[in-house]
C-alpha positions as CSV (number, residue, x, y, z in Angstrom):
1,X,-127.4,-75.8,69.4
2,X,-124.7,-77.3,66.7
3,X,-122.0,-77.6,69.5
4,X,-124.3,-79.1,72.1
5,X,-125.2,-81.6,69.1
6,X,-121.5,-82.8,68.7
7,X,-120.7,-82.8,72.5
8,X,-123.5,-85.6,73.0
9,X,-121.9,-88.4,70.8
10,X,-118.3,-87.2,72.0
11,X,-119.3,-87.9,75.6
12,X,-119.6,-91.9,75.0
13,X,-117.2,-92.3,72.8
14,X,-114.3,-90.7,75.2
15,X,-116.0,-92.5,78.1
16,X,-115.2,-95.9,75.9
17,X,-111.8,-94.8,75.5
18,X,-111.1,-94.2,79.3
19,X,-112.6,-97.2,80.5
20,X,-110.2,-99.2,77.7
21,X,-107.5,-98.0,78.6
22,X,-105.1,-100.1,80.6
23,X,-104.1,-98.9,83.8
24,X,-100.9,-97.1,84.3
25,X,-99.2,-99.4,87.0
26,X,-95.7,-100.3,87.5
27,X,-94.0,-103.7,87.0
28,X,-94.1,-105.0,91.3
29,X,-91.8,-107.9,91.3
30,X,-90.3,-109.2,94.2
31,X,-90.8,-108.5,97.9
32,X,-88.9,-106.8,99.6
33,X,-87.7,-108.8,102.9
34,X,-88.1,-111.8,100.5
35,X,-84.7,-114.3,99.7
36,X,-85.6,-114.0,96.1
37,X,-86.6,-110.8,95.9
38,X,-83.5,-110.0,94.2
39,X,-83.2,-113.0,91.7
40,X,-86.8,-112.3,90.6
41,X,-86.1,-108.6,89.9
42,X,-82.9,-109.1,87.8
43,X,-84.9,-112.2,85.9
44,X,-87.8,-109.8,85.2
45,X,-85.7,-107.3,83.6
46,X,-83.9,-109.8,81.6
47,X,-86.8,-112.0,80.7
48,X,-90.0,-109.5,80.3
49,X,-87.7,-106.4,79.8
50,X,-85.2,-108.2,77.4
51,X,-82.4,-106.3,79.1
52,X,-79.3,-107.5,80.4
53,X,-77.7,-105.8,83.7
54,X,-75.5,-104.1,81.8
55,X,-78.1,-103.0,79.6
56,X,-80.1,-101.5,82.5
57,X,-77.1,-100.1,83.8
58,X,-76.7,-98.4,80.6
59,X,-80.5,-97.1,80.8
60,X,-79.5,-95.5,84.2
61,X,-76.7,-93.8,82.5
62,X,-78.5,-92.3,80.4
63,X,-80.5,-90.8,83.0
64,X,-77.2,-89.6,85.0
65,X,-76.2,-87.9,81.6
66,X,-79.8,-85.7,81.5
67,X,-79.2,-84.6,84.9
68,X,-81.9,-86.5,86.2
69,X,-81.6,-85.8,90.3
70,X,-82.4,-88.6,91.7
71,X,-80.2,-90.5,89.4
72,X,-77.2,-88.2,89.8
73,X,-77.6,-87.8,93.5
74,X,-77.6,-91.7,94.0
75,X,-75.2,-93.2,91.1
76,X,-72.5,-90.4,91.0
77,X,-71.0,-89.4,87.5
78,X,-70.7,-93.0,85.8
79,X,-72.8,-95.8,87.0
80,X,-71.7,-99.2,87.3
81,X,-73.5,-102.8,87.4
82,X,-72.0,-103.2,90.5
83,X,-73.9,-99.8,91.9
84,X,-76.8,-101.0,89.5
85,X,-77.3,-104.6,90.8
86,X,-76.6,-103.4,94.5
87,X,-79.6,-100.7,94.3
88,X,-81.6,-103.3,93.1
89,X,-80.2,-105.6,95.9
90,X,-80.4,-102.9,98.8
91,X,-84.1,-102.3,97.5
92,X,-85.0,-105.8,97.9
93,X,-84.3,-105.2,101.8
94,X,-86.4,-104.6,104.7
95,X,-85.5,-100.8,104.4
96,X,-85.5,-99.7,100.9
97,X,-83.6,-97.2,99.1
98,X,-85.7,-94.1,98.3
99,X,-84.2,-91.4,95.5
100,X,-83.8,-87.9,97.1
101,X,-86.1,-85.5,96.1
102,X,-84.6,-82.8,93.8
């Protein structure tokens, strides 16, 4: 009867902090197919993000080092802006680049 006592009042209180909770969605900027797809996605990392290119490009390093598949199977070894900027560019196409599955 003591249990059943403390699961009432938990009940609300985690259904508050569920409902509260901002929803886990990704930044969607740009469309693809768009002209300025491109421009809005590099101004969005630099402006909401507070990262430079190189910055980013750093970030995806990071991941390469880990072993992080998808990462190593698209960037190589050492990433570059240049391969940074044209994922970002080639994903802003018609026919965007998808990560392997690994």
């Amino acid at each position: 009867m003591r249990f059943k006592a403390l699961l009432i009042p938990a009940v609300p209180v985690t259904a508050v902090m569920i409902g509260s909770a901002p929803p886990a969605t990704k930044d969607t900027v740009g469309v693809p197919g768009t002209p300025n797809c491109f421009g809005q996605r590099i101004s969005h990392g630099s402006s909401v993000h507070g990262l430079t290119p190189k910055e980013r490009t750093a970030g995806l390093q990071a991941l390469v080092d880990e072993g992080f598949p998808p990462a190593v199977a698209l960037f190589g070894a050492t990433v570059t802006v240049r391969e940074m900027t044209a994922f970002v560019r080639a994903n802003c196409s018609d026919n965007p680049i998808v990560p392997p599955e690994g």
